[in-house]
C-alpha positions in Angstrom: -20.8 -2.4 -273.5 -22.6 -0.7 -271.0 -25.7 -3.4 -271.8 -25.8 -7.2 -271.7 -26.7 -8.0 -275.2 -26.8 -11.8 -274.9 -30.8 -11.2 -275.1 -29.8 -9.7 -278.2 -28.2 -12.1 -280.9 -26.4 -9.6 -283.0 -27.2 -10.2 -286.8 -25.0 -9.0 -289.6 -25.2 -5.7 -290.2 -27.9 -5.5 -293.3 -27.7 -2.1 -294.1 -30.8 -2.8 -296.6 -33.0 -5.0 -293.9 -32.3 -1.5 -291.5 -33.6 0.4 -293.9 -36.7 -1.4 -294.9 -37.4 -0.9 -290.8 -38.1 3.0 -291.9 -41.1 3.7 -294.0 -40.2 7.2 -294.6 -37.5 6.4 -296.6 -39.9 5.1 -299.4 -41.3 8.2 -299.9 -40.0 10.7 -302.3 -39.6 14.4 -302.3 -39.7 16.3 -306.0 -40.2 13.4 -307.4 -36.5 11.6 -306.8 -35.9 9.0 -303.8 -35.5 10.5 -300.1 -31.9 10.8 -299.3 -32.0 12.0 -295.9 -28.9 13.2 -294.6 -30.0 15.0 -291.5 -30.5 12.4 -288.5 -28.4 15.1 -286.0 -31.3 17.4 -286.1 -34.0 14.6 -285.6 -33.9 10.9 -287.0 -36.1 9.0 -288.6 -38.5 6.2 -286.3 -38.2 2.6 -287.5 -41.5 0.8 -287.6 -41.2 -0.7 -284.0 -41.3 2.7 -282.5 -44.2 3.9 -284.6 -45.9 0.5 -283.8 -45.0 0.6 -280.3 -46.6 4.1 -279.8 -49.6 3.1 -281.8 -50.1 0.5 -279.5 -50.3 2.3 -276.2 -52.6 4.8 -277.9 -54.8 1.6 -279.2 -54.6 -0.9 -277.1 -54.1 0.7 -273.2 -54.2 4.5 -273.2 -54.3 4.8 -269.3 -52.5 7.4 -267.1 -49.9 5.8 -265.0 -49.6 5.2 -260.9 -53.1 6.4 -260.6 -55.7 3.4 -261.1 -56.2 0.1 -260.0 -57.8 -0.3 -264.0 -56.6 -3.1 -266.1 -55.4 -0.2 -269.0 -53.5 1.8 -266.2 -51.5 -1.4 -264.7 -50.6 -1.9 -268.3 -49.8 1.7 -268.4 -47.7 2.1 -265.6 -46.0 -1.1 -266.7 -45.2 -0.2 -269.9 -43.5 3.3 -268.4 -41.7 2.1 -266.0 -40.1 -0.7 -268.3 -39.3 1.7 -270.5 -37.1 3.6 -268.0 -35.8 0.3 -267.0 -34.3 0.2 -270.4 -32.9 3.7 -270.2 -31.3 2.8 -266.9 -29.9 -0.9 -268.6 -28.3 1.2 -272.2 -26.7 3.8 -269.7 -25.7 1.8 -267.1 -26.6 3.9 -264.3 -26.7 2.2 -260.6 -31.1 2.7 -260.5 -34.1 3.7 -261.8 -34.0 6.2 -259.4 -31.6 7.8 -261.1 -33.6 8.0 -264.5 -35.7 11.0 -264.8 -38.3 11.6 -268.1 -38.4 14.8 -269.5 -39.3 17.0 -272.7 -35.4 16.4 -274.0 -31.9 17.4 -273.3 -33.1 21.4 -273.2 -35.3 20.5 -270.1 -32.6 18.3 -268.3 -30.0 20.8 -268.3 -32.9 23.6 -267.1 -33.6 21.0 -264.4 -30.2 20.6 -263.3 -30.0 24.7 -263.2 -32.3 25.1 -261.4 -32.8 22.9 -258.7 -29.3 21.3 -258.7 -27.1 24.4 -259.1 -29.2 27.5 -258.0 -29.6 26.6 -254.6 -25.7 26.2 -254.1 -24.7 29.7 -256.4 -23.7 33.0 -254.6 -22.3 36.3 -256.5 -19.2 35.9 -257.9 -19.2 31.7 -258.0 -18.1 30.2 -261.8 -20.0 28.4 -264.3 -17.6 26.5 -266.9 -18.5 25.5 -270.3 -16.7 24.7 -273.9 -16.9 26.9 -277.0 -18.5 24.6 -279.0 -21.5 24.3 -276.8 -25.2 23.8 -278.3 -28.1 27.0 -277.3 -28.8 24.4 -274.4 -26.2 24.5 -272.8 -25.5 28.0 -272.9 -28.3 30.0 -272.5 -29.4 28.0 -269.2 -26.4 29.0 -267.4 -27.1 32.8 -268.5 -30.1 32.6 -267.2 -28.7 31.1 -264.2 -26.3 34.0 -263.9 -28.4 37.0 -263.9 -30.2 35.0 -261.7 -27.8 34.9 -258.9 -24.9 36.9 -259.5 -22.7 34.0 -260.7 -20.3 34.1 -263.9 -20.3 31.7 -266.8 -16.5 30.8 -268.4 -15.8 29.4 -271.7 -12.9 26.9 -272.3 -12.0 27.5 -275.9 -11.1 25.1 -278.7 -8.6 25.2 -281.4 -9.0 25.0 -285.2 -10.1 22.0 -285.9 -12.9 22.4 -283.3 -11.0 20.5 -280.6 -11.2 20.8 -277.2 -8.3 22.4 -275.4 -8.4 20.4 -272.2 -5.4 22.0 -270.3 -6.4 25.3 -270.4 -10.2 24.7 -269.8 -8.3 22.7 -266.2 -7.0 26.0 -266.0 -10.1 27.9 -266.0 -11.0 25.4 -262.8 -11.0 27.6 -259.7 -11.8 27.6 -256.3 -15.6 28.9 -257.0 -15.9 26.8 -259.8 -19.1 24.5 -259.3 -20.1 23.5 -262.4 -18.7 21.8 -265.9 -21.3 21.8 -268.5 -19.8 20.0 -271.8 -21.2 18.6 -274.6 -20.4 14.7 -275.6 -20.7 15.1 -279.2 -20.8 18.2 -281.3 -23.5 18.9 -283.2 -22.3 21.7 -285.2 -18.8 20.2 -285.3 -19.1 16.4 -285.3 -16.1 16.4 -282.1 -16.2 13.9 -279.6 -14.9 15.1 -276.5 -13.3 13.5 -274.0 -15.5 13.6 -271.5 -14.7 11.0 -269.4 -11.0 13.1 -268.8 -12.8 16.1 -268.1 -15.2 14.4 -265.7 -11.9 12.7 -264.1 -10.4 16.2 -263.8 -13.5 17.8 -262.2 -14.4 14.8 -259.9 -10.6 15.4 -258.8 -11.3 18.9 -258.1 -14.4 18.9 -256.4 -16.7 20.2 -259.2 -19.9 19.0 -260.1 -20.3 17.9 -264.2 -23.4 18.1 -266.1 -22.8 16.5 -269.9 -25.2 16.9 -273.3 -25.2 13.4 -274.7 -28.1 14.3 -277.5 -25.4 13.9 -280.0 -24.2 10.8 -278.4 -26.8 8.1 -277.6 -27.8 7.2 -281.2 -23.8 6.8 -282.4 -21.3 5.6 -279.1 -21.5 3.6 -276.5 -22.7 5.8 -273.1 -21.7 4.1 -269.6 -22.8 7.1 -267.1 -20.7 5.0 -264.4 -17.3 4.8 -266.4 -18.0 8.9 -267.7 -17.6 9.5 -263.7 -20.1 12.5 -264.5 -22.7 13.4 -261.8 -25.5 14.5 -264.6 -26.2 13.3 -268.6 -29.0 14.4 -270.6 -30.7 13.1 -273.4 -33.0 13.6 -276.5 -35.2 10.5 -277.5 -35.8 11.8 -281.3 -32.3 12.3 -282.0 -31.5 8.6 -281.1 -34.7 6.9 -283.3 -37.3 7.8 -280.8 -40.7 9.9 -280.4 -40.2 13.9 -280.0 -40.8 15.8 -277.0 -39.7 13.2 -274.9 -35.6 12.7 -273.2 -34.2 12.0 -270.4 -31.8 12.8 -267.2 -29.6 10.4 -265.9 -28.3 12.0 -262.7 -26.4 10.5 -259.3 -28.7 9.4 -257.0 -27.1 10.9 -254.0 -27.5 14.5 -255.7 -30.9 13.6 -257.2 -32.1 13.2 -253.4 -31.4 16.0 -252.2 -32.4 18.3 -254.9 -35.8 20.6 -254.4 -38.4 19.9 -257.0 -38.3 21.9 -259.8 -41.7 22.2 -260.3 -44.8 21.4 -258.4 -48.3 19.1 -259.3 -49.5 15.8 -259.7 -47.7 13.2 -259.6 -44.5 14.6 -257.4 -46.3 14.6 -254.8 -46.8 12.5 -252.0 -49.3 14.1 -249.5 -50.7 17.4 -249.9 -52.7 19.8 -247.4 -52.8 23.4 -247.4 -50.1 23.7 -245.0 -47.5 21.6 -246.3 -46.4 19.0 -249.1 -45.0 15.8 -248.7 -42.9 15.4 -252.2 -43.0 11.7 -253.9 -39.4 9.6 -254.3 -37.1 9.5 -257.1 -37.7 9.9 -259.8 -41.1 11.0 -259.7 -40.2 13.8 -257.5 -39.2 15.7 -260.6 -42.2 14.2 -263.2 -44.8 16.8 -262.5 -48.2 16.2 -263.8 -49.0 13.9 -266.6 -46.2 12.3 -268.4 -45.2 11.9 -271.5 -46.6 7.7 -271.7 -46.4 7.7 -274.9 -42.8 8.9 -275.6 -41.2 7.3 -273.2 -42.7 4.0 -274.1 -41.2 4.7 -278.1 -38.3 5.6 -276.3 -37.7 2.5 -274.7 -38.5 0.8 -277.8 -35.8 3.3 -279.2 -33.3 1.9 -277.3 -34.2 -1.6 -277.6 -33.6 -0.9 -281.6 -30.3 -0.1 -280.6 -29.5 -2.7 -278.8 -30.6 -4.8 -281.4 -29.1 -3.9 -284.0 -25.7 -3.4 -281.9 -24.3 0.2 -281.2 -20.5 -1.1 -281.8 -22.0 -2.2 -285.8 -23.6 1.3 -286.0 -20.6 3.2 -285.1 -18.4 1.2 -287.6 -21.1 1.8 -290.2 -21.3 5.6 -289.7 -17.4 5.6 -289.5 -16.8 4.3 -293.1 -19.8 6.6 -294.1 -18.0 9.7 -292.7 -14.6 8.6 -293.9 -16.4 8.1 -297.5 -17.5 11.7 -297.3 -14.7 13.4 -296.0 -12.0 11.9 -298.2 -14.7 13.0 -301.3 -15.7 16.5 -299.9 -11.9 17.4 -298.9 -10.9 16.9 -303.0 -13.9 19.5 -304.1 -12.4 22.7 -305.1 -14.1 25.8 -302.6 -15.1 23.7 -300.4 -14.0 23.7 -296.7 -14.9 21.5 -294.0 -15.4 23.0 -290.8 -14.8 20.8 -287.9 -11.7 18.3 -288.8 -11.4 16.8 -285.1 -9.4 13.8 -284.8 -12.1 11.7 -283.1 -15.6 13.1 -284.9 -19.5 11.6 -285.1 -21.3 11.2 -288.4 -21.3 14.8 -289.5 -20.0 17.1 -292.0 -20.2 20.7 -291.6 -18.6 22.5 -294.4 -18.9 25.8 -296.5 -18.7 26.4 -300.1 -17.2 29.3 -301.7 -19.5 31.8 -303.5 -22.3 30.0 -302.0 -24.6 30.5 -299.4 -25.5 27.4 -297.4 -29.3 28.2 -297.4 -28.9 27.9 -301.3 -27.1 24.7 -301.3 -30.0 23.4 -298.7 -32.3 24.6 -301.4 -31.0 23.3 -304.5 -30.2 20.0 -303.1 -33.7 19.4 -301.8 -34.5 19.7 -305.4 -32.8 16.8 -306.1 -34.5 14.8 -302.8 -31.9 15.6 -300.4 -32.4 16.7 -296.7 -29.3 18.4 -295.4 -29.1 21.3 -292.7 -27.9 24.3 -293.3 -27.7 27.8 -290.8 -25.8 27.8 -287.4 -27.4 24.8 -285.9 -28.2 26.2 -282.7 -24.4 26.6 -282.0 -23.6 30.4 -282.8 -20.3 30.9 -281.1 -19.3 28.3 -283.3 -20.2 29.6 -286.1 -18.6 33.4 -284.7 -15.3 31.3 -283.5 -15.0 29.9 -286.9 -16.0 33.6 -288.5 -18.9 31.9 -290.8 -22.6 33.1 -290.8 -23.8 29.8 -291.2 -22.6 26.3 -292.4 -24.4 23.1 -294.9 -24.1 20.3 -292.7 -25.0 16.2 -293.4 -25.3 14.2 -290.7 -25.4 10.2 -291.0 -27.8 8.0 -289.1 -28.1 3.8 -289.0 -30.0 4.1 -292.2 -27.4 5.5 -294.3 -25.3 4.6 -297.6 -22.2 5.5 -299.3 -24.9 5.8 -302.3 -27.0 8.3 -300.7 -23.8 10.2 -300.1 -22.8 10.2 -304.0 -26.2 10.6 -304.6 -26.2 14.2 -302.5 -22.5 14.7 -303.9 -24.1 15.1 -307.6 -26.4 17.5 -306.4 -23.8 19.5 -304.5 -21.9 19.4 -307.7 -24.9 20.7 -309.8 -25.9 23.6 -307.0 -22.1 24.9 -307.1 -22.6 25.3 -310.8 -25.8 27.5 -310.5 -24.6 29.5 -308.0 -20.9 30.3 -309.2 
């Protein structure tokens, strides 16, 4: 694993002394027991990242690298060790190489802009998968009709797998980017990223992967990916919102222009000229995010303690409980059947709208998702307007998934 856990003595895997680390999952909604069933849109915080945010806003609310104050030491402290543990569950070579942001969305705009713009003339290729997420599309659009530059699209088969020889095919000479997306969201597919990184690396392209999907389910070492850039969402991995990351080389990181300008990136300013701060800073404009990145280290930590090779074993035999049941239901079709998937089901039922099934399930307490997940081409490649999609987290039981099963069951006999 990509972190030493030998500070973390791994317990057995208590799926019930997890759970009781979430409060929301006491609650109930229409008067039956949460089952929530839809941790790849956002999870649920256990109580030590709602504690540990609590704490900074109680007990040291400072801003950070700016005072000499007691509160902003412990501050500045508490950031910077929180990035520290970023660094550690990635394994990337520094802190240097860590850089806050709002999320993944904001990574990959930073990597657009200042990585990639700088280096594009008309004509030069942008390559992506079909099974991309909005934020890794529209980005590269952007950064197209910015400069002239075209964006390609390696396709997938059927079962939402990645077609790696022809998207090396689609490798040219003016290719100088590989966006790709470690897990899919829409899909449940993990990609083999670590190949593709191998076969850019080989041909001199630059690769920029989405690991939202990723962090809270596999094992991420950004050293043995080989990529040059991975992005990150804290709140899809247990953390606070609005808060992510980007992990990107060092050598590249350095010579990349700020992306945007203010406090904090800033060594020495003067109305004649700026003097920009060192990595990472360079790219943390303004006032940070303390808070989030502090529940995002704490994020991690949960991880680490509780042992990402347990919660991928657990989320396997949840998926492979719910597949084997879902694949017998008459109507039903699951859309996304990848021999190496994440904790998610997307399927559609016949007669059936999903926004109905969302509906009616709710009814019965149960969060699913349901519309095209912020993956349209997905949705057009697999000719569907929309999908019902669960989606496992740490938290989750083979009971919950009966539990939304019976439901399922009573919405298909409304609406038929």
């Amino acid at each position: 694993m990509a972190v030493s856990m030998e500070n973390h003595p791994q317990a057995v895997f208590d799926i019930e002394r997890i759970r009781a680390q979430f409060p929301v999952l006491a609650r109930e909604v229409h008067g039956k027991p949460l089952v929530y069933l839809d941790s790849a849109a956002t999870a649920q915080r256990p109580q030590s990242v709602i504690d540990a945010v609590s704490d900074f806003y109680g007990r040291y609310n400072a801003n950070v690298h700016r005072g000499v104050h007691q509160l902003s030491v412990e501050a500045s402290e508490a950031f910077e060790q929180a990035r520290t543990t970023v660094r550690e569950h990635l394994n990337a070579a520094s802190d240097r190489e860590i850089v806050f942001t709002r999320g993944t969305t904001e990574a990959i705009n930073l990597v657009a802009q200042s990585y990639l713009r700088p280096k594009l003339e008309p004509g030069d290729e942008i390559l992506i998968t079909h099974m991309e997420h909005h934020s890794n599309i529209v980005p590269w659009q952007l950064l197209c009709e910015q400069t002239g530059a075209v964006l390609k699209v390696a396709p997938i088969n059927r079962r939402g797998e990645l077609l790696v020889d022809e998207l090396e095919q689609l490798i040219g000479e003016r290719t100088k980017l590989i966006g790709i997306v470690h897990v899919s969201n829409a899909l449940g597919t993990v990609n083999p990223v670590a190949e593709v990184c191998r076969i850019a690396r080989e041909r001199g392209v630059a690769t920029l992967v989405d690991g939202a999907q990723a962090t809270p389910h596999v094992d991420v070492d950004v050293q043995a990916l080989g990529c040059d850039f991975y992005c990150l969402s804290a709140h899809k991995m247990y953390g606070p919102t609005g808060i992510g990351c980007l992990y990107g080389r060092e050598v590249l990181l350095e010579a990349m222009p700020p992306w945007q300008g203010g406090g904090e990136m800033i060594t020495r300013v003067s109305f004649e000229e700026t003097t920009y701060n060192d990595l990472p800073h360079k790219f943390e404009a303004g006032t940070p995010n303390i808070a989030g990145a502090i529940g995002m280290g704490e994020a991690f930590r949960f991880l680490q303690r509780t042992g990402i090779e347990a919660i991928a074993r657990h989320e396997a035999g949840l998926l492979a409980h719910a597949t084997e049941t879902m694949q017998s239901i008459d109507g039903l079709t699951i859309v996304g059947t990848a021999e190496h998937k994440g904790p998610v089901v997307s399927f559609t039922l016949e007669g059936a709208h999903p926004n109905d099934i969302g509906t009616i399930v709710d009814h019965f307490g149960v969060a699913i998702r349901t519309g095209h997940h912020c993956a349209m081409p997905v949705m057009q490649f697999f000719e569907v307007p929309a999908t019902a999609r669960i989606s496992f987290g740490v938290y989750n039981t083979t009971e919950e998934i009966d539990v939304f099963l019976e439901a399922l069951g009573k919405a298909r006999t409304m609406l038929a």
